[in-house]
N, C-alpha and C positions, 0 to 999 in steps of 0.2 A: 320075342319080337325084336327086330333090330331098333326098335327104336328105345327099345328100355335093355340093351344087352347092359349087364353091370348093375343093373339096380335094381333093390330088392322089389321082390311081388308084391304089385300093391301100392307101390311107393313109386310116384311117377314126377319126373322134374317139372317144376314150372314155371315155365320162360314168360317171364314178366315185362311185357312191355312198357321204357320208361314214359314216366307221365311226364308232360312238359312243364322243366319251370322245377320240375322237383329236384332238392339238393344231392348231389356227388358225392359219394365219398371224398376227403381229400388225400387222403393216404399217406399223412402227415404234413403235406403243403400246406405253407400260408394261404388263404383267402385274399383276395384282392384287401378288401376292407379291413382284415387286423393285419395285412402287413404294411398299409398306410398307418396304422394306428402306431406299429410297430417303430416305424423310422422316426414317425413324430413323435414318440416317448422316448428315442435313442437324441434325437434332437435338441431337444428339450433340456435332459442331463449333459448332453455337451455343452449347451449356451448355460444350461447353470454352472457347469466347472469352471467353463471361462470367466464367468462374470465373478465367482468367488477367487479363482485366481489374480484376474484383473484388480480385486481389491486388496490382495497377499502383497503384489508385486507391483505394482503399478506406484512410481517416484511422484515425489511430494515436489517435485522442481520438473516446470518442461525443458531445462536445460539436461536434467537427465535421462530423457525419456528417448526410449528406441526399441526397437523390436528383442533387441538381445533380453533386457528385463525384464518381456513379458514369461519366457520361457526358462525358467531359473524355477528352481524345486524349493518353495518357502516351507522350511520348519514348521513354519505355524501351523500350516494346511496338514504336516504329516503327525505333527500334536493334535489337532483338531479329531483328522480323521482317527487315530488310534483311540484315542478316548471316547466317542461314539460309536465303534465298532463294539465295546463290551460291555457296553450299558445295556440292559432291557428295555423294549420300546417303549413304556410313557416316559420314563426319566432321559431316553435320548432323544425325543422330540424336543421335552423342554431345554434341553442343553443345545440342542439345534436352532432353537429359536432364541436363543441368548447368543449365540454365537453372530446365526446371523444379523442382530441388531447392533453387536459389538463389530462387526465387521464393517454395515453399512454405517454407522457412527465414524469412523476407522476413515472409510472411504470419504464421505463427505468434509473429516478433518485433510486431509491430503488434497480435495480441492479447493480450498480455502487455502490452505500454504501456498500451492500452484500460485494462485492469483497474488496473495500476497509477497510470494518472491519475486514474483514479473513486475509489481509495480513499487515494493515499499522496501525489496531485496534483505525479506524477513521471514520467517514464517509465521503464522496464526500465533498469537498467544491466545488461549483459552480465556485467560482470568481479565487482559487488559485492551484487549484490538478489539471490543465490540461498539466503541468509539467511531470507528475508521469506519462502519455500516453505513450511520446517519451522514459522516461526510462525503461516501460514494451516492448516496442516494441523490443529493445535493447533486453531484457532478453529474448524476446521469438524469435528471426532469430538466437540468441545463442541455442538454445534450439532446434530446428525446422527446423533451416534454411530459408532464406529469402523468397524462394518462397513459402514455406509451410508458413511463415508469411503473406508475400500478401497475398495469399488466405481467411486465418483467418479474416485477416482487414474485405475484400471484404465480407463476411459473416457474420462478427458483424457486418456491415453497413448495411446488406440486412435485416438482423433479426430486427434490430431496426424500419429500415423504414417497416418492415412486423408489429410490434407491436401496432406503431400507426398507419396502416392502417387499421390494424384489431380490434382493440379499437375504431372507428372512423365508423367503419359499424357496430361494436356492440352496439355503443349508437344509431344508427339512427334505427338499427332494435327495439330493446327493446321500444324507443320512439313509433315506430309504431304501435308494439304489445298494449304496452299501450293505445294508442288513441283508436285503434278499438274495444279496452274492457274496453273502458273510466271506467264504472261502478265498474266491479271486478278488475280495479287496483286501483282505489280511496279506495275500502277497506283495499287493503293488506296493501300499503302503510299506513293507518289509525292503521289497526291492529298490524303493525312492529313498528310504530311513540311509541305506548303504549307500548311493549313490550321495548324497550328502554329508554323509562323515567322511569319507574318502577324500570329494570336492571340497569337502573346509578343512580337511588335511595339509591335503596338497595346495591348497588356494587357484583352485582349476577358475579360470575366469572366460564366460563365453565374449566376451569386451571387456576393455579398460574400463574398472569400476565396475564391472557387472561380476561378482562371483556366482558361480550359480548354487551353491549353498547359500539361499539367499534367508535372510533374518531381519530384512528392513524393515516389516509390520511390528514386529516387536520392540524394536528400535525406536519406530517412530513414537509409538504409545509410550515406550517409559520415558522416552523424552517431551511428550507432552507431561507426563507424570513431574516429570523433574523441573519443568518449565513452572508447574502448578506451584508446587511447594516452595518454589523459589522465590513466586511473586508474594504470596503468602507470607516467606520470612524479610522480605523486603523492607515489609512498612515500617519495622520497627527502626533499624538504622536508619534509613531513609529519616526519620523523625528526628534522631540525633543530630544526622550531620545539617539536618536543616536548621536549628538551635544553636549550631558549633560556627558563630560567622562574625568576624573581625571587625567589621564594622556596624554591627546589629546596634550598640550603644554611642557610636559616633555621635558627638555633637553635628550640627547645621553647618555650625560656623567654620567646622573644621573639613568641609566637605563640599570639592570642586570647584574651591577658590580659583584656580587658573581657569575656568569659565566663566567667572562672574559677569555681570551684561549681558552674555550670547544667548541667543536663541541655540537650541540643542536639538534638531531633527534627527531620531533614528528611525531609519528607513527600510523594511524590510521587502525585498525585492524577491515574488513569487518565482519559485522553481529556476531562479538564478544560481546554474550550479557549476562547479569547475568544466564540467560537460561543453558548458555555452562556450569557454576560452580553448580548450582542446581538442575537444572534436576538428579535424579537417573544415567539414561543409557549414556547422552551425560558427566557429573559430573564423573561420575564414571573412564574417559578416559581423561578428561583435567585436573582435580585436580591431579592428579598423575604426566604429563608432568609437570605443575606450582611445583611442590613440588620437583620434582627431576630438575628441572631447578633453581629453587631455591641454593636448593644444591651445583649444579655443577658452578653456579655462585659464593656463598658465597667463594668456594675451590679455585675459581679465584682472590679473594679478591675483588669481584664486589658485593655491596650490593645494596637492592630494599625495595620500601614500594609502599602497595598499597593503593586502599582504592573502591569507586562507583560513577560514575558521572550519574544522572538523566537524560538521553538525551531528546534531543523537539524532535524527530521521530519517531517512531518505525516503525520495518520490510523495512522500504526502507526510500528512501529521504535521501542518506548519504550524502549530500552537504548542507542540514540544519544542519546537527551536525558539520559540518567541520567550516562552519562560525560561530555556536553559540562558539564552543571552540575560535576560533581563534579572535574574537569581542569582546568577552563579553556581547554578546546578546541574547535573546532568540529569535534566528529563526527558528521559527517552520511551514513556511509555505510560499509559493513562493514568493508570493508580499512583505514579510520584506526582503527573499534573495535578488530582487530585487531592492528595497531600499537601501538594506545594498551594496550592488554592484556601486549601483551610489553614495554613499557618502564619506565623507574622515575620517572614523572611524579608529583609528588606533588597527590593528591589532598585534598578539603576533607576528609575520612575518617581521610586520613593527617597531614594538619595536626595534625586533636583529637588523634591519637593519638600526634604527636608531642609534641603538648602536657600531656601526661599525662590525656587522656580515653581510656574502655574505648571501643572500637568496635564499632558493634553492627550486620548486617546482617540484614534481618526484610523474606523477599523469598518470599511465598505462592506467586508465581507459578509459583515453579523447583519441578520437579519428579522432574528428574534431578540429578547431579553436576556441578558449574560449578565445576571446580580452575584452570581460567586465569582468571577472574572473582576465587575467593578469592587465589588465588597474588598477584595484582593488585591487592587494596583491601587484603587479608591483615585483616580484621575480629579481634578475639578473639574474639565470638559471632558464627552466622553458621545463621538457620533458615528454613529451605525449608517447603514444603508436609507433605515427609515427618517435619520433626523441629523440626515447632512444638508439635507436639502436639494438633492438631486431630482431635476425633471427630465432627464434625458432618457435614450433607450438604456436596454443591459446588449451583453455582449457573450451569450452564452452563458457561463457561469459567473461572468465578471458583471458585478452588479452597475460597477461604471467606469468610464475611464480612468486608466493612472491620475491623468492629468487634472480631472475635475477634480480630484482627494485632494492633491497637492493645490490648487489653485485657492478651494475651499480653507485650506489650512492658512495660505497667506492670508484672505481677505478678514476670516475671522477670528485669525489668533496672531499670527507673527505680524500684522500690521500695527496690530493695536497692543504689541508688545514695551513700549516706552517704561513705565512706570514699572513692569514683574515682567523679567525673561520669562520667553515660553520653553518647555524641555516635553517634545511631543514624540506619541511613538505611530509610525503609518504603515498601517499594512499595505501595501499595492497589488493588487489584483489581475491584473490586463495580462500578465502572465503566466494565469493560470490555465491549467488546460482545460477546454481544449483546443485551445490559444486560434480560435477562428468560432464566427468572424472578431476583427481586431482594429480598432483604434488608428486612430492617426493625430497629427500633432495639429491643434488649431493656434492663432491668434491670444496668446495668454488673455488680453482686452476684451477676447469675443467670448471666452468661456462662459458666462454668465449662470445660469442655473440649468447649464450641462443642454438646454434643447440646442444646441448649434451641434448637438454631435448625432443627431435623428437621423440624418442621410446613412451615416456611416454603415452600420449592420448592415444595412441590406446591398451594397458594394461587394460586401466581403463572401466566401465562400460557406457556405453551413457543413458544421462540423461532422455529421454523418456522410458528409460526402470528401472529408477532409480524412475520417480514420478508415476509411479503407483501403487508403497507401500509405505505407512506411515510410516512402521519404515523401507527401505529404506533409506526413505528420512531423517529421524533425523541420522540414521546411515551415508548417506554422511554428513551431516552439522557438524557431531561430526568430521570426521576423515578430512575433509578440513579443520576447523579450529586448528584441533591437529596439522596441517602439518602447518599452517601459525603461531602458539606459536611456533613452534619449529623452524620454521626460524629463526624468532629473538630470540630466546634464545641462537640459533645455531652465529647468526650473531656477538652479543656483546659478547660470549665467543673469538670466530676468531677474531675481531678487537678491540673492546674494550678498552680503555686504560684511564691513568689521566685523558685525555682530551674529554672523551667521556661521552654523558648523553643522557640517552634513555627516552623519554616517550611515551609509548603505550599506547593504549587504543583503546575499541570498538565505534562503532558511533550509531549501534543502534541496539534492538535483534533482531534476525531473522525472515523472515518472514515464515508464514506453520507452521514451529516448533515452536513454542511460543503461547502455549496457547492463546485465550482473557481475558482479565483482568487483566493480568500480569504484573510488572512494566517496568519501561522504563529503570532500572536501567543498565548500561555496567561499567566494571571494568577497573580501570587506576592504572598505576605502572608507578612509577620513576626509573630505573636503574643507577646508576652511581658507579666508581671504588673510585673516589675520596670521600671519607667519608663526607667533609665538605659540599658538596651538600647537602645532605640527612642529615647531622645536621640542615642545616635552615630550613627545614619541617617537624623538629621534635613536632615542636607545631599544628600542623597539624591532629591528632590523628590518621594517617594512619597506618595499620598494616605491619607488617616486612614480606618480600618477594614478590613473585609474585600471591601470590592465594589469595583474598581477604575472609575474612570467613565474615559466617553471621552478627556480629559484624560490622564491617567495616563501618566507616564514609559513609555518602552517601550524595554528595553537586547536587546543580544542574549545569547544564552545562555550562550554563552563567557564572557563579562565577569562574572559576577557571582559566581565565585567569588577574584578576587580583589580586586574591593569590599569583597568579608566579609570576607576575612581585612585587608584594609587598616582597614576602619573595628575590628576588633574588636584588632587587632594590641596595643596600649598599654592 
């Protein structure tokens, strides 16, 4: 029968009509559905090799950061991978998950330098910068307000615990990917191995500074390694040369004789850095105050010399610069503060005081209780934010005006100085960042207990509307610090007298505004009426007035307190 020709008797084909809805062969084609699945697990190991690269290569400075160093072949990654590649699965999961916590660890040490190079032109120490947290936290409830700060914290904590969680499924997925393509990752890995010794052969560089044999994650860790062990061997010299000090057993009598009578203000002037004198635009506005204050000083018969002190800080840590001046130490970093805090170093503080001056500490800033600080300089007066007696606004982070500190210090210490000079140390604030809103000069008469200055804030501009532009921002840091030289310009014209001797000075440059690579250098000036002061640091090479020009001595910070006590000793 034609309809069965070809097939056996009996045996009839049977043409099945498809039911609807019923599955297709696919004849080796993907399905819709696993070849979505498909791209999203191809996806997936992409965004994880990136984000494990990102943390291989990715620079510990935004000064170095650029497209060229994300794509550089890091050693680490081709160590990693080859030693994963021949473990057996339970022991290279857990090698994967150690990897990637050491990685995300890795990562989040790198943004930490980031920030710390942008503002303190340093990287992270491990063992001594956890310091510098509590005084960011500070800057930004100034800034923010407290609860917009909680929140932040709560955010940097969740992001950090998000990095190594997600560095920690990025290695375990990549491990896996590799196992299952044992073959074609053994080449790549071989292929990258070569492509890398050749490149650090040769020093094939895809940019200036970028080789692409790159080896910076390993770099970075033994140099965190090396930073550890460093701080660690520190303390013990550090103890010595704090013990090792020339005038530790000085008589009174024999110390700062060429002051006797004066009142001694040292004045430390916030984020007063060589910046504010050389910059063009910030320059252009403080060299003109320094030269007409100059001026109106000389007219007063009050003359100055200045000169540049090299500070240990930069952009923040002003309580390292306050000890290195006042020790004769260079403390550049928590654990010598600490150090220098527990030991019986004598201080310029403790000189006057052995020399029979009242010591006076006038430190707005503090806000809490600082008993290892007074335990340490041991002041006879000693006034914080909470017990100066201030009722006016704050000003951001600056608890009060320059001008109320300094006004406060005349009414209550240098007026009633007759019978015991006072030798006082004053932090000023008004130019701290984020130097908006800012102050203005009242009526020395009208200052009273600071409410004459209530209008002011709210004149001024709010700082989250100030850090959104860059020259903003240099424009407040120039006109708060204008406003804080001219306090005390303003100050020692108003009270000034025989018995009076200024030394200002910055503690360290700004942070934001100040370039990277810039010096550490802040400018210092001696003010006094009495001529014979400023004759004994005529050997000194300091230049005349209060502007230090390019010229200008430049010592480091340590050193100059015992020049002072040297030149002032007979």
């Amino acid at each position: 029968m034609v309809g069965n020709i070809g097939l056996p008797l009996g045996r009839r084909a049977r043409h099945r009509t498809p039911v609807p809805g019923a599955a297709l062969p696919d004849f080796g084609l993907p399905r819709p559905g696993r070849r979505r699945h498909v791209v999203a697990s191809r996806v997936l190991t992409a965004l994880a090799a990136l984000l494990v690269l990102f943390g291989l290569l990715a620079p510990d400075d935004l000064s170095s950061f650029s497209a060229a160093a994300l794509v550089r072949v890091p050693v680490e990654g081709l160590v990693i991978g080859a030693f994963l590649l021949v473990l057996p699965p339970r022991p290279r999961r857990v090698a994967a998950v150690l990897a990637g916590l050491g990685l995300g660890l890795l990562t989040l040490m790198k943004a930490l330098d980031t920030g710390f190079y942008a503002t303190l032109e340093k990287p992270f120490d491990p063992i001594y910068d956890w310091s510098f947290f509590h005084a960011g936290v500070e800057f930004l409830a100034g800034q923010i307000g407290n609860a917009a700060t909680i929140a932040a914290l709560i955010g940097a904590g969740l992001l950090a615990v998000a990095v190594m969680v997600l560095m920690v499924l990025a290695m375990l997925r990549l491990s896996r990917v590799a196992a299952g393509r044992r073959t074609g990752a053994t080449r790549v890995v071989a292929v990258l191995a070569v492509v890398w010794i050749v490149s650090s052969v040769f020093g094939v560089e895809l940019a200036p500074g970028q080789p692409v044999a790159a080896q910076s994650a390993a770099a970075l860790a033994y140099g965190d390694l090396r930073q550890v062990g460093a701080d660690l061997r520190d303390q013990r010299p550090f103890g010595e040369v704090a013990a090792d000090d020339a005038f530790r057993a000085t008589p009174g009598a024999q110390l700062l004789n060429g002051l006797r009578g004066k009142n001694v203000v040292l004045t430390f002037v916030e984020s007063y850095g060589r910046i504010a004198l050389d910059d063009p635009v910030i320059g252009a506005k403080i060299g003109p105050t320094l030269d007409a204050g100059t001026a109106e000083l000389r007219a007063a018969g009050i003359g100055a010399k200045s000169a540049f002190l090299s500070s240990s800080t930069f952009g923040g840590g002003s309580w390292l610069a306050h000890s290195t001046v006042q020790s004769g130490m260079w403390i550049d970093n928590q654990q010598r503060y600490n150090d220098l805090l527990a030991s019986d170093r004598l201080t310029l503080g403790g000189a006057f005081q052995r020399a029979g001056w009242r010591t006076v500490w006038d430190v707005p800033a503090h806000t809490k209780d600082w008993p290892e600080g007074q335990k340490f300089y041991h002041p006879d007066a000693y006034y914080d934010a909470r017990s100066i007696g201030y009722h006016g606004p704050g000003y951001a982070y600056a608890t009060m005006p320059d001008q109320f500190s300094l006004s406060m210090l005349q009414r209550k210490e240098l007026a009633n100085a007759a019978k015991q000079p006072v030798m006082a140390e004053v932090d000023l604030v008004s130019s701290h960042a984020p130097w908006s809103p800012r102050p203005w000069l009242v009526d020395w008469n009208q200052v009273g207990d600071g409410s004459v200055f209530n209008p002011q804030p709210a004149a001024g501009e709010a700082p989250e509307s100030v850090w959104k532009d860059p020259e903003k921002i240099r424009e407040a840091y120039r006109d708060a610090t204008d406003y804080s030289l001219k306090t005390v310009i303003s100050f020692v014209k108003q009270y000034g007298d025989e018995n009076t001797v200024l030394v200002f000075l910055g503690d360290h440059q700004p942070p934001v505004v100040t370039p990277q690579g810039a010096v550490h250098d802040v400018p210092i000036t001696i003010v006094a009426k009495d001529p014979k002061v400023l004759d004994r640091i005529a050997g000194w090479g300091w230049q005349d007035g209060l502007h230090p020009g390019a010229q200008a001595p430049i010592w480091k910070m340590d050193s100059f307190r015992d020049r002072f006590l040297n030149a002032f000793a007979h």
